[in-house]
N, C-alpha and C positions, 0 to 999 in steps of 0.2 A: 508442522510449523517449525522451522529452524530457530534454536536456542539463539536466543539476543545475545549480540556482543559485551563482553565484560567491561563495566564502565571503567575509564579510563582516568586519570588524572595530571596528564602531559604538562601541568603547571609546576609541579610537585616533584615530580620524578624522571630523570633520564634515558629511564627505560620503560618507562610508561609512553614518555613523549617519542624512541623510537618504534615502541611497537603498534601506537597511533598511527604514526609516518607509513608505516609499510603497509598498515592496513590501507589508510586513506589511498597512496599511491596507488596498490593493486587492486581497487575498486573502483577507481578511477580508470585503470587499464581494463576494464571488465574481465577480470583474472579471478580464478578461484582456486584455494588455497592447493588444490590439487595441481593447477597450472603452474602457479607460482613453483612448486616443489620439482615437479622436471625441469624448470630452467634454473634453478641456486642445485639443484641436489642437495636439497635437506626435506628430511621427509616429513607430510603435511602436520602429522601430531605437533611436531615437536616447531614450526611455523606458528602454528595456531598457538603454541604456550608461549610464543614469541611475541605474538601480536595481544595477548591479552597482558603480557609484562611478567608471566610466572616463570619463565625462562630467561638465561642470558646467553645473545644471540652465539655461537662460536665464530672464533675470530675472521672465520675464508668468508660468512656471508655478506659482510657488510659491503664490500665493494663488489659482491653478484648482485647486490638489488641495486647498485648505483648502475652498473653496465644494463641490469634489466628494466629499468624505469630513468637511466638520462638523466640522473639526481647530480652527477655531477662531484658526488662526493659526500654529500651530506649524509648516507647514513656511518662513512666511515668516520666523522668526525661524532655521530652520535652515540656510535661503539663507544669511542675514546673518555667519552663524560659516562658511558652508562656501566663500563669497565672497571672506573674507580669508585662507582657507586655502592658496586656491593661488596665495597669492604668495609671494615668497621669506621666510623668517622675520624679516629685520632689516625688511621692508615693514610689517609687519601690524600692528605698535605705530603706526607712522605713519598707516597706516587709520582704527585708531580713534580716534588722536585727529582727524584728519582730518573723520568723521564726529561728530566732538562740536563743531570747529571754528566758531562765529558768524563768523569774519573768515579767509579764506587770500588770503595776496599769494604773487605767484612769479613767481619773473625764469627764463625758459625760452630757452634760446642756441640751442637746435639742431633741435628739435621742436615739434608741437603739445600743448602740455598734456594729459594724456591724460584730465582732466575733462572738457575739449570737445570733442575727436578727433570726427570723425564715425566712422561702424563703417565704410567701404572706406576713410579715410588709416589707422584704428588695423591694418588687415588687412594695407595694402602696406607700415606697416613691421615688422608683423613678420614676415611675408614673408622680408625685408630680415633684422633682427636677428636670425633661427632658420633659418639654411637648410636644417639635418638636420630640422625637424618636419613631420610631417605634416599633410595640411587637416584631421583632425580636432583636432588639438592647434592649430594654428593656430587653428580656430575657438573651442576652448575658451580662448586668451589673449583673442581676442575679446570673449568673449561677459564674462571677469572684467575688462575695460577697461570696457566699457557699462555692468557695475553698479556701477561706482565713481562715474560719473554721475549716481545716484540721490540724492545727497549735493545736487544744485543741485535737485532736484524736492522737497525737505523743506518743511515747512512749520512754522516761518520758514524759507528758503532761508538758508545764510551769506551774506553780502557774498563777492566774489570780485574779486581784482584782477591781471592779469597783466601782464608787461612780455615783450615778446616780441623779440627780437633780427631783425635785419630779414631773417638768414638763417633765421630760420622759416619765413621767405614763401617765399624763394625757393631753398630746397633740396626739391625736388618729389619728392612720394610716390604712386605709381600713375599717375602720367598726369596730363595736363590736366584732365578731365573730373573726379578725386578733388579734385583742387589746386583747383578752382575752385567743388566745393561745400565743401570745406573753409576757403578763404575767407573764401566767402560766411558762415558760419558766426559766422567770426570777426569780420567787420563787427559783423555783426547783434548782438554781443554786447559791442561797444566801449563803448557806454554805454546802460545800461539801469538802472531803478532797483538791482539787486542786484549789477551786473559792470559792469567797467573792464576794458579791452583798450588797452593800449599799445605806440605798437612806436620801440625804439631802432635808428635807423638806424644803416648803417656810418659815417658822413661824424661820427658823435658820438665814434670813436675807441678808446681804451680805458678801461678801468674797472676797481673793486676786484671786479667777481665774474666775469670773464672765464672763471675754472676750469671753472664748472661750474652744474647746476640748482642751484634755491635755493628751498626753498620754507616761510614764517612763517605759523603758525597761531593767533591768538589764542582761546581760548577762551568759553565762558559768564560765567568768571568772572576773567574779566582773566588768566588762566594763558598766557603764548608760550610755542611751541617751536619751531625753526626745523628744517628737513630738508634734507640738502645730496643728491645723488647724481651716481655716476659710471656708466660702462657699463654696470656689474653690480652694484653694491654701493650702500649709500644709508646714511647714519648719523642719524641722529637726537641733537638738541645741547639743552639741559633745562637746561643752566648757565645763570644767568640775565646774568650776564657775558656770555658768548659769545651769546646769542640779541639781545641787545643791541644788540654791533657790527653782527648781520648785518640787524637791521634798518635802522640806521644807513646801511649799505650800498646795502641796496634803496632806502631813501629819496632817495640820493645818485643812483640810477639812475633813481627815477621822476621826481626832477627834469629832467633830461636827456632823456628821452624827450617822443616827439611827445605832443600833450594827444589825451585820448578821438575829440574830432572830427577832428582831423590824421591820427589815426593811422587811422582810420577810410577816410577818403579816398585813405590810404597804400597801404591793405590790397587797398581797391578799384582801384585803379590797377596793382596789381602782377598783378592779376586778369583785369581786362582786355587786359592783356599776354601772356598765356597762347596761346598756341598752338590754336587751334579743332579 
């Protein structure tokens, strides 16, 4: 007798209510979960932790079950709500503005911006940051890191500007081998018409945002808000007073940091320095 489906709570949750949706559709197409898996290419386990909601879908499937079931769109739009869902609640306002953002500048001290992570440095740190989870939880922070990167694939792209502290470079995540296409990444992404990568060396000293991330969004319509965060916790600042100074701030930082092609050649040096 086949195990009962996991009840669901599609009222409640985003990813409850898409993994309803895909259920209901493909039993409605008299599809079994084995069918369903040769037309998305994703294989049935990992379907099935989809449709019960213990999984978060990865980003290529949503629009294979809308071309495979005629939805029209709608699971791509229930990604987009079940995407921001599993991050912490004070995250998910900064999402979407985030995703509404034409301009993000961010002064990053300690990591790689998780916009441009590649998917094994965003793995080995959380690795690092989650010792009790397991590799599927692990992959599921994964896989909600990668679609926050869909945000530079929009069309217009925002402008993007980061200032990276020089111990971004050289506090290594996974190895040599991650470290170095991680890098490589961030070269590549130093000056392009839509992004600016800068990196403040140590030898520049101190500064007004030593605390902590920093991250200023200006909107469509001239709207900032700036987003600070610590270990665990992240606030979100709307005062226009306060988003003010911390622009102020960053400016005072992006002065002082190496220029796009410096930092560039920074980046690439600290790379070839790597360990083979």
């Amino acid at each position: 007798m086949p195990a009962r489906p996991r009840q669901l709570t599609p009222d409640r949750s985003a990813r409850h209510l898409f993994g309803a949706k895909m259920r209901a559709h493909r039993e409605r197409a008299d599809m079994s979960l084995e069918g369903l898996s040769d037309v998305v290419n994703v294989s049935r386990s990992h379907l099935a932790r989809i449709e019960t909601a213990e999984a978060m879908p990865p980003p290529s499937l949503p629009a294979r079950l809308d071309a495979a079931f005629g939805t029209d769109g709608i699971f791509e739009e229930l990604y987009r709500l079940a995407s921001r869902e599993i991050h912490p609640d004070q995250f998910r306002r900064q999402m979407e503005l985030e995703a509404r953002a034409r301009l993000i500048e961010q002064y990053s001290p300690q990591i790689v911006p998780g916009v441009v992570q590649t998917e094994d440095y965003a793995r080995a740190q959380f690795v690092l940051s989650s010792p009790k989870a397991g590799p599927d939880e692990i992959e599921e922070l994964v896989t909600a890191r990668m679609s926050r990167q869909a945000v530079l694939r929009a069309d217009p792209p925002p402008d993007l500007s980061l200032i990276l502290d020089e111990a971004v470079l050289r506090r290594a995540f996974g190895g040599p081998a991650v470290m170095r296409a991680q890098l490589t990444r961030l070269a590549e992404l130093a000056y392009t018409p839509t992004t600016v990568v800068q990196v403040l060396p140590f030898d520049q000293g101190g500064h007004g945002l030593v605390g902590g991330l920093l991250r200023l969004m200006t909107m469509d319509d001239g709207a900032r808000v700036a987003y600070e965060e610590s270990i665990s916790t992240g606030t979100l600042l709307e005062d226009i007073g306060i988003v003010a100074e911390r622009q102020r701030a960053y400016d005072l930082l992006r002065a002082c940091a190496l220029s796009p092609r410096d930092s560039a050649a920074f980046i690439t040096s600290v790379m070839e320095a790597l360990p083979t």
